[in-house]
Phi, psi and omega in degrees: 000138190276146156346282164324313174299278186343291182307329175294306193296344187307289188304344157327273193276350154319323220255359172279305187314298195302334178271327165296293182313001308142275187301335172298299206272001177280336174321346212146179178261111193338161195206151178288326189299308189299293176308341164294308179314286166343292183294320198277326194291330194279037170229326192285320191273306190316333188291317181301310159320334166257009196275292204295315186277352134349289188290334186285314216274320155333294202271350178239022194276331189279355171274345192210039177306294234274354186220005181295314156331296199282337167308317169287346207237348175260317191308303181306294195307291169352268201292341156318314214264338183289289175313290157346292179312300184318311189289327168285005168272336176271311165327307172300344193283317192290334175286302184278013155075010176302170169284171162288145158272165175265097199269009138122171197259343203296090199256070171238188209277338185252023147305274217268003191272340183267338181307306179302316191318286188304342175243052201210319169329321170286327167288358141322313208255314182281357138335296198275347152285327175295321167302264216287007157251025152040066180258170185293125167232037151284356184259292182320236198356306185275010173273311200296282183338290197298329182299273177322307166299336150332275227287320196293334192278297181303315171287355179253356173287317195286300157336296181307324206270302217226030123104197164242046186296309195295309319209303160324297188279351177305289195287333151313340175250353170275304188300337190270346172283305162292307234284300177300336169259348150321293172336278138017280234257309152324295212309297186328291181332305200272354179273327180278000000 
C-alpha cells in the first residue's frame, strides 16, 4: 500500500478524533497545551489500535488468505457507512437547530482515556484489514498516530474558533474515504 493510500486511510480514521477534538475545543479558548494533550492522547491510540489489530489478524490470515479482500473490503465499507451515518445524523441534529453535544472541557487521563479508546475502535479493525493485506505496519500505525494527531490538535483549535459547523461534513467525508478504499481494494484484486 503506497504512502498516499495509507494517508487517505490515516484521515479517514482521523476524523472521529477530529469531532470529538471539535467538541473538547468548543469549551473555551484553545490553548497549545490543551491542543497538544489532545492531539497525543488521540494520535498514541489511533497509532496503537491498528498495532493491536494487526496482530490479532495476523495469526488468522492462514484461516482465512482466499476471503481476505472481501474481509478489507467489509470491515472499511462497515466502518465508513458507520461514520458517514454519524455525520448525517449530526447534520440533522444541526438542522433542526438542537445543540452540538458536548464531549466536556476536561483533558486528564480519565477524560480522555474513554474518549480515546472510542474513537479508536475503527483504527482496531483496520488494523486487523491490514494483516490480510499484509500491509507494513509501522509506517502505517505512525501515519495514522502523526495524521490524528495533527487533526485532534487542528480540531480542538477549529472548536474554539468556529464551533461545530464543519464536525458533519468532517465525518462524511472520512467515512465516504474509507468506503472508497474498500471499493479500491475489491477493484485491485480482481484487475491483478
Amino acid at each position: 500500500m503506497r504512502v498516499l493510500e495509507m494517508f487517505v486511510i490515516a484521515l479517514g480514521l482521523s476524523m472521529d478524533a477530529f469531532a470529538v477534538a471539535v467538541c473538547l475545543g468548543l469549551s473555551g479558548r484553545p490553548s497549545i497545551r490543551k491542543m497538544l494533550a489532545v492531539g497525543f492522547y488521540f494520535g498514541l491510540f489511533q497509532a496503537a489500535m491498528p498495532v493491536i489489530g494487526f496482530f490479532s489478524g495476523y495469526y488468522l490470515t492462514g484461516f482465512i488468505a482466499e476471503y481476505d479482500h472481501w474481509i478489507a473490503f467489509a470491515l472499511l465499507c462497515f466502518l465508513g457507512g458507520k461514520m458517514a451515518l454519524s455525520g448525517i445524523a449530526a447534520a440533522r441534529c444541526n438542522a433542526a437547530g438542537e445543540p452540538a453535544p458536548s464531549a466536556g472541557q476536561a483533558i486528564s487521563f480519565a477524560a480522555m482515556l474513554p474518549l480515546s479508546l472510542a474513537t479508536s475502535i475503527d483504527a482496531l479493525a483496520a488494523g486487523l484489514s491490514f494483516a490480510f493485506l499484509h500491509v507494513d505496519i509501522v509506517p502505517a500505525a505512525i501515519i495514522i498516530g502523526i495524521t490524528t494527531f495533527a487533526l485532534s490538535a487542528l480540531g480542538v483549535l477549529v472548536g474554539g474558533v468556529f464551533g461545530t459547523k464543519y464536525r458533519a461534513r468532517a465525518e462524511i467525508a472520512g467515512g465516504a474515504a474509507l468506503i472508497i478504499m474498500g471499493v479500491k481494494i475489491i477493484v485491485e484484486h480482481y484487475l491483478m
